[in-house]
C-alpha positions in Angstrom: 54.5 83.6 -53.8 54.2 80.6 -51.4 54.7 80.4 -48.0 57.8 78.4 -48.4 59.8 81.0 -50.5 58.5 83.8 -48.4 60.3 81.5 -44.9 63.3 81.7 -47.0 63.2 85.2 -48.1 62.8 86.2 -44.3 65.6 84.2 -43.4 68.9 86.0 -43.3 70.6 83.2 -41.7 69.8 80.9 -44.8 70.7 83.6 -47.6 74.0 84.2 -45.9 74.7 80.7 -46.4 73.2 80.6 -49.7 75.0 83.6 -51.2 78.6 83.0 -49.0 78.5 79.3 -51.0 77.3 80.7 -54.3 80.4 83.0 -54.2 83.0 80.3 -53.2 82.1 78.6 -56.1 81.6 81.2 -59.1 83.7 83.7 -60.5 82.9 86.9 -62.4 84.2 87.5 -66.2 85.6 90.7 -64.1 87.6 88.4 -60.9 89.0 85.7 -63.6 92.2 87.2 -64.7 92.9 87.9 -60.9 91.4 84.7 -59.8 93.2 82.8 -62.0 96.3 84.5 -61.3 96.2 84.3 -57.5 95.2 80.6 -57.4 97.0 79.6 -60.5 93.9 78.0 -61.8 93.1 76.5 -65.2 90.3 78.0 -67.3 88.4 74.3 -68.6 86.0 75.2 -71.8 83.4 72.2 -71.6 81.1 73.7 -74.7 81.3 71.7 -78.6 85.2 71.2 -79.7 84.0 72.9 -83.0 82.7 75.8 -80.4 85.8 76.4 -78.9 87.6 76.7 -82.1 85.3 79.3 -84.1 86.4 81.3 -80.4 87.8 80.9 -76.7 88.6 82.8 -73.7 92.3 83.1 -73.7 94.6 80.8 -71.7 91.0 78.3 -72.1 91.8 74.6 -72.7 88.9 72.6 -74.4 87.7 69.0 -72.5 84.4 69.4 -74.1 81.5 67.9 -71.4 81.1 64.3 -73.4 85.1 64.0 -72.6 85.9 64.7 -69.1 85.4 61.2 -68.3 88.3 60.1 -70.5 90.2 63.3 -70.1 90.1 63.8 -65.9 92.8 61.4 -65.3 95.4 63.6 -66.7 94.9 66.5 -64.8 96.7 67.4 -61.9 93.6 67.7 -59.0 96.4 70.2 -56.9 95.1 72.7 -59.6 91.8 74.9 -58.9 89.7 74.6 -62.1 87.3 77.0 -63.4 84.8 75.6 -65.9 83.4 77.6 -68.7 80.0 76.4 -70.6 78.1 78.4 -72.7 75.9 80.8 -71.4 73.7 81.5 -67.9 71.1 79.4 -68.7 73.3 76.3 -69.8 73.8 73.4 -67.1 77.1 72.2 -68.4 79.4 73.9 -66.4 77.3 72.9 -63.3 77.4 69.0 -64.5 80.7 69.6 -65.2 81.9 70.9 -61.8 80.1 68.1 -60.4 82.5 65.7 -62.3 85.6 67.7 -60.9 84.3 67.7 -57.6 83.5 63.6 -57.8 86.8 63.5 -58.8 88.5 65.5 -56.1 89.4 68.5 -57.8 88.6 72.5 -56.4 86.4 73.9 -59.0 84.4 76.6 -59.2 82.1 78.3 -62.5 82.6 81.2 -64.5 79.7 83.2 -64.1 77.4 83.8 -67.4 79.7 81.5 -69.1 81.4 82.4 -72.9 78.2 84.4 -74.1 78.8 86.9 -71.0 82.7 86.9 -71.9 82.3 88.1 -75.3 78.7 89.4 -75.9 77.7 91.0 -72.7 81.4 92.8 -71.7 83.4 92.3 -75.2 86.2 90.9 -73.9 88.8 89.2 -76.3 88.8 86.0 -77.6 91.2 83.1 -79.0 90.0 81.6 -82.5 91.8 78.7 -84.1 92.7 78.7 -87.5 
């Protein structure tokens, strides 16, 4: 380990500030419902259109990534919005929050993204027919 990870490690000033702005901006699979339903936020599924369709976190609407540009416009910036990407090790719902954000809107992640959802806690899902 290098010298500079093990100055961070040691430094409980910098994790608190780390893990209290991690937490701002993630949600759990398990705080979503009650997230959602305290802030009124919208669940935004950024993954393939033809992804969201073969399955979906309920109450998810689909502005896949390559459409946010064209789609932001629309949305009303007074609403908290979640983003949900694949999985843990997908960037998409970090590049999408940093659309939101660029475009003035609270927005947070959903932690593990659809694969935690439905693989890791088998929660339900919304397929389109």
């Amino acid at each position: 380990m290098d010298e500079k990870c093990k100055e961070y490690r040691n430094n409980t000033e910098k994790a608190f500030k780390f893990f209290s702005k991690m937490l701002a901006y993630t949600v759990s699979p398990y705080d979503l419902k009650k997230t959602i339903e305290e802030t009124n936020a919208r669940l935004v599924d950024v993954r393939a259109k033809e992804d969201y369709q073969k399955g979906h976190i309920p109450g998810a609407v689909s502005i896949p990534y390559d459409e946010i540009d064209s789609s932001i416009e629309a949305l009303d910036r007074d609403v908290p919005t979640i983003i949900c990407c694949y999985n843990s090790a997908c960037l998409l719902g970090a590049k999408a929050a940093v659309k939101f954000a660029q475009n003035n809107f609270p927005v947070m992640t959903l932690l593990g993204g659809y694969k935690t959802w439905t693989e890791d806690l088998h929660y339900a899902v919304v397929q389109e027919e």
